[in-house]
N, C-alpha and C positions, 0 to 999 in steps of 0.2 A: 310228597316233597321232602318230609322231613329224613328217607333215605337218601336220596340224591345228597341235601347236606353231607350226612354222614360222609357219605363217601368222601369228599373230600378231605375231611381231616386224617385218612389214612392212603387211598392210592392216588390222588391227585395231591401230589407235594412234590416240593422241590429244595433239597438241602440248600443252604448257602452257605456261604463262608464267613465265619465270627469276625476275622478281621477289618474294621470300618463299619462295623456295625456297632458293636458296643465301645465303649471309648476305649482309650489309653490306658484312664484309669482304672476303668473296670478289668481291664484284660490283665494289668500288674497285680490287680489283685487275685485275681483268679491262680495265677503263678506261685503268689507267696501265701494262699490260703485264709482263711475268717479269723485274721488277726484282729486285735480287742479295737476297739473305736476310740479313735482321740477326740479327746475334750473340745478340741477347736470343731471336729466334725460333729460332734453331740450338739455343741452350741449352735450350730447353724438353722439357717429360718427354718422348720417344714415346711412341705407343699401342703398345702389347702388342699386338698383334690372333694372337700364337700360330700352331695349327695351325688355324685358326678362318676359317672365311668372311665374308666384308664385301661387303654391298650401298651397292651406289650412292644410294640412296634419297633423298641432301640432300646438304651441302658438306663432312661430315665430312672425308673422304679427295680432296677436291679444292681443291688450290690452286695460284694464277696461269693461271686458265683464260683458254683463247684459241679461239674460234670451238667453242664446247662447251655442249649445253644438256642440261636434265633431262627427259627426258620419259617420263608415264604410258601405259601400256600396258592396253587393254581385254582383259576374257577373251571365249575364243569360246563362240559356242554349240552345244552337243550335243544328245543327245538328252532325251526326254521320260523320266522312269526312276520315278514316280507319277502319277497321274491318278485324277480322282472315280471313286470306287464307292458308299461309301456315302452314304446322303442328307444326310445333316451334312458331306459332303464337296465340293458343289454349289457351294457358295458359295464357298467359299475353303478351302483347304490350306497356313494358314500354315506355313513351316519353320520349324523351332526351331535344332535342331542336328544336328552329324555328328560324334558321338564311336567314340572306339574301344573296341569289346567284346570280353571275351575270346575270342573267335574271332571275326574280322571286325571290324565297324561296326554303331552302331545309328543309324536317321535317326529325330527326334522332330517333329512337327508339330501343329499345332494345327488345330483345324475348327470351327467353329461352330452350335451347334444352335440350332435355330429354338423359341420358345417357343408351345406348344398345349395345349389342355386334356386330351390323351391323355400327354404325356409333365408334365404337373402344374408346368409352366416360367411365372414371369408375364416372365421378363424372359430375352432369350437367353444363352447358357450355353457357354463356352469348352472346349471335350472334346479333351484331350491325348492321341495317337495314337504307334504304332510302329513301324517297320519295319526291315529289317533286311537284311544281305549279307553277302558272301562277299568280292566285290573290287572294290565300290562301283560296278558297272555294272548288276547286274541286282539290283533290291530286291522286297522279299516283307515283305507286312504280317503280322506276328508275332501267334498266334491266341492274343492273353492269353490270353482269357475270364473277365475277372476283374467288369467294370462294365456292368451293364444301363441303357442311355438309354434304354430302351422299348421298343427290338427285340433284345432276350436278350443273351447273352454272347457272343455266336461272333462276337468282334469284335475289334477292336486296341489298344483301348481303354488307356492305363495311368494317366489321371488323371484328374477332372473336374473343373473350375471354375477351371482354371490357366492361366497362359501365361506361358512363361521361357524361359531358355538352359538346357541341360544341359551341364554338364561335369565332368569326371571329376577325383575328390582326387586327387595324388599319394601323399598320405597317409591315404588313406583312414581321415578321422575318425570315430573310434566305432564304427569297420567297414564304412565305408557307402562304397562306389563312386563313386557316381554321386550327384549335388546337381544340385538347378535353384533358382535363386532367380527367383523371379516371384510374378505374383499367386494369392492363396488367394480363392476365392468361394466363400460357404456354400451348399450346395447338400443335395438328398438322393438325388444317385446317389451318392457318395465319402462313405467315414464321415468319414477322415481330415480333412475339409472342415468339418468341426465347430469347428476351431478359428480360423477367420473368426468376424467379427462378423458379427451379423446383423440389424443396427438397418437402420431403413429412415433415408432421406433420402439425400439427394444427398451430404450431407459424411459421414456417418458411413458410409455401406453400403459406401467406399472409403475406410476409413480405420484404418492398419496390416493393410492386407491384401495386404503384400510378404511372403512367407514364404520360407525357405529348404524343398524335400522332398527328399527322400533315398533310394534303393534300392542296396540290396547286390548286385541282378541286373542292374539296370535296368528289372526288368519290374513287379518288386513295390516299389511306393511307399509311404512315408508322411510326414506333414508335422510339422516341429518346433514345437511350441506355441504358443515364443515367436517372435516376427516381431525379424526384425536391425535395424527403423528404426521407426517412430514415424509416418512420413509414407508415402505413397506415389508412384513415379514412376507415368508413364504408359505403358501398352501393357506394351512389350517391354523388361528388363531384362535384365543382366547379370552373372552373377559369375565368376571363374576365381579359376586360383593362378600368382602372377607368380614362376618360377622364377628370374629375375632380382635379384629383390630379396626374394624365398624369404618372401611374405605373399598373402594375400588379398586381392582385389583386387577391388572392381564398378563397371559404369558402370551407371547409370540413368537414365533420361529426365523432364529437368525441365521447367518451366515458370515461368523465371525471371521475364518478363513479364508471368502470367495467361496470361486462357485459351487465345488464339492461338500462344503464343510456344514454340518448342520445342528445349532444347540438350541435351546431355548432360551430366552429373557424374560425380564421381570420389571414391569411398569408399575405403576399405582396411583391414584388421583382421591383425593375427594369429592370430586365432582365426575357423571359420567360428561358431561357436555360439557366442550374447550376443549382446547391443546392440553389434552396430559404432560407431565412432567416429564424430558431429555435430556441427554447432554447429546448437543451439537459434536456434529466431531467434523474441527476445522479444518480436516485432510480428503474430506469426502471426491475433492476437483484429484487429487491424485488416484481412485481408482479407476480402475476400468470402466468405459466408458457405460457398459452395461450389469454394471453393479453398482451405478452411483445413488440407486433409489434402494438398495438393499439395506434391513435394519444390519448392523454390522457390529457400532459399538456403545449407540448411541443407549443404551439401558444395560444392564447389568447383565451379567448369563448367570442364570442359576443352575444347569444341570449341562452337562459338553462332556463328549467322550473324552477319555483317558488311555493310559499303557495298557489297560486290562482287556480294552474294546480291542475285535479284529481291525485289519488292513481295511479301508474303506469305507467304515463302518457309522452312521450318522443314526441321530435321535429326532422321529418326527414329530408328529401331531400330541405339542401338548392337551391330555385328559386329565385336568386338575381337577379330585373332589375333595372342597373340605367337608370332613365327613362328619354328617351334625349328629350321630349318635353317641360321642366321644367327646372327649376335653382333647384338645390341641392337639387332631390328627387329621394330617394330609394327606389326600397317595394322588400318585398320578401315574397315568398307565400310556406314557408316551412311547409310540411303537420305534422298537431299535430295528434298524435298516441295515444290511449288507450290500452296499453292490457289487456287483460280477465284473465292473468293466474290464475289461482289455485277459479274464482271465480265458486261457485257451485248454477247452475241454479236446482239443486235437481229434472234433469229431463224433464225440460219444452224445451230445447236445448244444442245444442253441443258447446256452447261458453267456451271459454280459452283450445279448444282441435282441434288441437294441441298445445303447447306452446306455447309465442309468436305469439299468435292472439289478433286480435283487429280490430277497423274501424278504420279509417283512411280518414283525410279529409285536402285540402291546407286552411289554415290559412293567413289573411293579418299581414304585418310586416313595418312599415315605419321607415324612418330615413334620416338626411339631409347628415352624411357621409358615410354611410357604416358600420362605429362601435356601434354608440349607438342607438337601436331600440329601438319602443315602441311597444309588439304585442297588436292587439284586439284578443280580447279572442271570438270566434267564428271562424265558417268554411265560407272562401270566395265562394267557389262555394259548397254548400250543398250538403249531401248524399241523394240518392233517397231514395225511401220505401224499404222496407226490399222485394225482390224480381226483385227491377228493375236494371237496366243495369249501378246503379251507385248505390246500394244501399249500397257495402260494402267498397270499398275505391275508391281515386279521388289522381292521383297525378298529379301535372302542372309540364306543359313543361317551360323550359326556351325560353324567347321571345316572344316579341309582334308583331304584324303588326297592323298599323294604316290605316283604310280606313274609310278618311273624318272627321266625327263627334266621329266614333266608337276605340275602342282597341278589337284586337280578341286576343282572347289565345288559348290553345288548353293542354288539359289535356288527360289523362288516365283515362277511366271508366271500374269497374268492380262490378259486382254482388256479387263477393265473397271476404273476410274482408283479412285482412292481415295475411301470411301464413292460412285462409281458406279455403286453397282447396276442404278439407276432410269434411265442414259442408258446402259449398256451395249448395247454393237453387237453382234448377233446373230454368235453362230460358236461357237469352243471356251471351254470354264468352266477352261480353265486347270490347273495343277497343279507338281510340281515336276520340275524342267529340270539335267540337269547344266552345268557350263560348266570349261573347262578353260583353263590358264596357264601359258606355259614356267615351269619348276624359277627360282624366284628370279626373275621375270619382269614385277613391278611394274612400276617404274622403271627407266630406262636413261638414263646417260651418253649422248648421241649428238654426232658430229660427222657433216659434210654431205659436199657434193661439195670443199670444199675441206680441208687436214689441219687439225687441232682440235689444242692437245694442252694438258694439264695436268700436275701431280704432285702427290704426296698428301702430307700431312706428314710428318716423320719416325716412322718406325714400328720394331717389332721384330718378328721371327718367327720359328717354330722350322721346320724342315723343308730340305728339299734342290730341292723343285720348285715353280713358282710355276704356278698357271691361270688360266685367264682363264673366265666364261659369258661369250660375249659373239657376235654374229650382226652377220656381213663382207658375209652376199648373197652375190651373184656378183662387186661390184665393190670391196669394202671390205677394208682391213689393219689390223694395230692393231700399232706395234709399241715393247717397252718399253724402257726403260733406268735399270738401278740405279744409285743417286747416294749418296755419305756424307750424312751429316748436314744438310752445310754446303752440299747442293748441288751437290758435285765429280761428276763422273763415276768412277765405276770401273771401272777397265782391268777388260777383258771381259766386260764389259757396257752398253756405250756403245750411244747410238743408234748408231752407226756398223757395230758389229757384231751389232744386232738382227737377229734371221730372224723377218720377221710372222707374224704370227697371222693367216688369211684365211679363216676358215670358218666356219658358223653350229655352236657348240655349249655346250655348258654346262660341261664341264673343259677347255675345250684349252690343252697346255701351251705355254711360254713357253721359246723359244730363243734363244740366239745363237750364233754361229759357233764357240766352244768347246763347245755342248752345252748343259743344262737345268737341270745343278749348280749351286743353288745355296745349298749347304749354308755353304763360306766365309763366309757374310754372316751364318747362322744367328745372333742372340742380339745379333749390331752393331744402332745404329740408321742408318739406309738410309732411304732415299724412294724411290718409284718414279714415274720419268716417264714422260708416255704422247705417242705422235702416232696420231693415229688419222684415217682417211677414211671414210665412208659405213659408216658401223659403231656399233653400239648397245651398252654396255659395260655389264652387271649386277652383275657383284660379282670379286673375285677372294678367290683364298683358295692358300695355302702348303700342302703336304702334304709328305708323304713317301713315296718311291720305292715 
């Protein structure tokens, strides 16, 4: 396993561009060079960063850079660890999530049932699925037997009519484990489905049919009555609990434009149960008449395409992790969408037919709160070739699991593009894939073939040793020097008497010619400065012996 990492940190990468990544500030400086520090900056608070790790992920911890960029890091691909069995599973096996159970992991996905007059469907029908592991390699579909879609119970079945993220209370409110907030559809395989509406039309049969459901197992479901919003996103939503700012937390998928147009928003509650927090938007009677149950404005957009996105181009399924290895770091791997409509291939193929077709691929998202991202413009786990088993869309699961050095994820593969059914290329129906990411491995610092170096602002920290994750190759060093406040060098610790850092890992410690003590500095505020060559810097972080 520990090759597969490697690799990433050398041919699976993806340059990006410095601009909007690193501030304003940082980018003038970089212009006018490591001019001396004023007094007003000297005085300013340090960051605390403790015994705590720090990623590199933006300009937080970099300043006066010279010959140093940011760049995002693809994960690789693994193997296949689900694939269709059952016939509602042909189609697509969307991922939901990868939480943690009390022994193990449960993986949740969603399938699609086709509507016939033997299973009593006029309209297709969303069937939430289970499975489950030991040590997130090898999965096994968990024999509920709780819901009959028309071929008995001996199935995996644990909801129908839904499609959400699952994730787990810390608090488990009212005793309940495990929440999904997604869509409720009235249906009569699931009783609990009962509490959807069930008017017909286009505005009402999707409307307050965001529910929050709940299991104490994970296996046995049921849904809260009242719906947390008023309005509905589209598809895929989200909720978690932001240990950060120790509240509730959802994004959902709006439609701030109408009907084409697709961003994210941003809720949050103290409480999971009740009406979350809105703003009413009193022009709702002016839209179209089947867009009037759409979330549109009524919460904030944190993440919406821009001049830099193509013609058509929309942001799906928020994948929010806050990622607890780290001090205040988010990603989110919401998949960017192109569609094809009305483009005329004059015959050479079937793209933009049907409608609302397109590829579709998870894009990385960082951020230190939850609200203000920076995206890279590129796909985090790439589409295959046009024929293979991920050639037309990729969409990630919510959650990681950490084993050792590595982050696994696990997304959705399929051959054919979004609504592609009707021009899909003959071969595999796809299924879910794992994909793997050095430990902290988003983003990296990089300097090139010539030395790079920066320092970070004044900081404090508790502990005696300092690390580095960071990947040297075969030809790269990195090596530091602690400074006071004001910039000074201090005696034994200077560049001068730095011993590099030269090898790819995720803790390597941090010497100089007296040794790795660096307790003396413990609780002072210190900056660390860096020279680095042909080396990719991830995070460091202070511990103890």
């Amino acid at each position: 396993m520990a090759q597969s990492s490697n690799r990433i940190g050398s041919a699976l990468t993806v340059l990006v561009i410095l601009t909007g990544v690193l501030s304003d500030g940082l980018t003038a400086s970089a212009r006018t060079g490591n001019s001396a520090t004023s007094a007003e900056e000297a005085l300013r608070t340090p960051i605390d960063v403790g015994g705590r790790k720090q990623l590199f992920i933006d300009d937080r911890f970099v300043e006066s850079p010279e010959g140093v960029t940011l760049r995002a890091h693809t994960a690789a691909k693994a193997e296949m660890v689900l694939e269709p069995v059952a016939p509602d599973e042909q189609r697509m096996m969307w991922i939901a999530s990868i939480v943690e159970a009390e022994e193990g992991y449960y993986l949740y996905y969603t399938t699609w049932l086709d509507a016939s007059e033997e299973n009593g469907l006029s309209d297709p029908l969303l069937i939430m699925r289970v499975a489950a592991s030991d040590d997130g390699l090898t999965w096994r579909r968990v024999p509920v037997g709780l819901i009959d879609i028309g071929t008995g119970t001996d199935n995996n079945i644990v909801m129908a009519g839904t499609m959400g993220r699952v994730f787990v209370d810390p608090h488990e409110t009212e005793g309940y484990r495990y929440w999904m907030l997604g869509h409720l559809i009235h249906n009569h395989f699931w009783e609990e489905s009962r509490h959807a509406p069930t008017e017909p039309g286009h505005t009402d049969i999707h409307r307050n049919n965001l529910y929050l459901c709940r299991s104490k197992d994970g296996l046995h479901w049921e849904a809260v009555p009242e719906p947390p919003f008023p309005f509905t996103g589209d598809t895929t939503n989200q909720a978690l609990y932001d240990p950060r700012i120790g509240t509730y937390v959802c994004y959902l998928r709006a439609r701030p434009g109408g009907h084409g147009s697709r961003a994210v928003a941003r809720g949050q509650s103290d409480s999971l149960l009740g009406t979350w927090p809105y703003t009413p938007d009193p022009y709702t009677h002016r839209r179209p008449r089947e867009q009037r149950a759409w979330l549109m404005t009524e919460l904030p957009l944190v993440m919406q395409i821009d001049e830099f996105d193509p013609p058509l181009f929309g942001l799906y399924s928020p994948s929010v992790i806050v990622y607890p290895w780290a001090d205040d770091a988010y990603f989110t791997f919401t998949e960017g969408y192109r569609r094809r409509d009305g483009i005329a291939s004059h015959g050479r193929d079937r793209r933009g037919q049907p409608g609302n077709e397109g590829p579709l691929a998870p894009e990385l998202a960082v951020s230190r709160d939850g609200i203000d991202w920076y995206r890279f413009r590129g796909s985090y786990v790439p589409l295959g070739r046009i024929g293979q088993v991920d050639g037309g869309t990729i969409y990630m699961g919510v959650g990681m699991i950490r084993n050792g050095d590595e982050i696994w994820q696990y997304c959705t593969v399929s051959p054919h593009t979004h609504h592609g059914f009707a021009v899909q290329l003959p071969g595999s129906e796809g299924g879910i894939r794992r994909h793997i990411q050095r430990l902290d491995g988003f983003v990296s610092l990089d300097a090139g073939l010539i030395d790079g170096t920066f320092r970070t602002p004044p900081i404090v920290f508790e502990g005696d040793r300092l690390e580095l994750n960071v990947d040297c190759g075969a030809r790269g060093e990195v090596w530091v020097e602690i400074q006071d406040a004001d910039g000074r060098p201090v005696e034994g610790f200077t560049m001068h008497e730095a011993v590099s850092v030269d090898r790819n890992g995720v803790a390597e410690p941090v010497w100089w010619k007296n040794g790795p003590d660096v307790s003396p500095l413990a609780g002072k505020p210190v900056r660390l400065a860096f020279r680095m060559r042909s080396a990719s810097l991830f995070a460091f972080q202070f511990v103890k012996e």
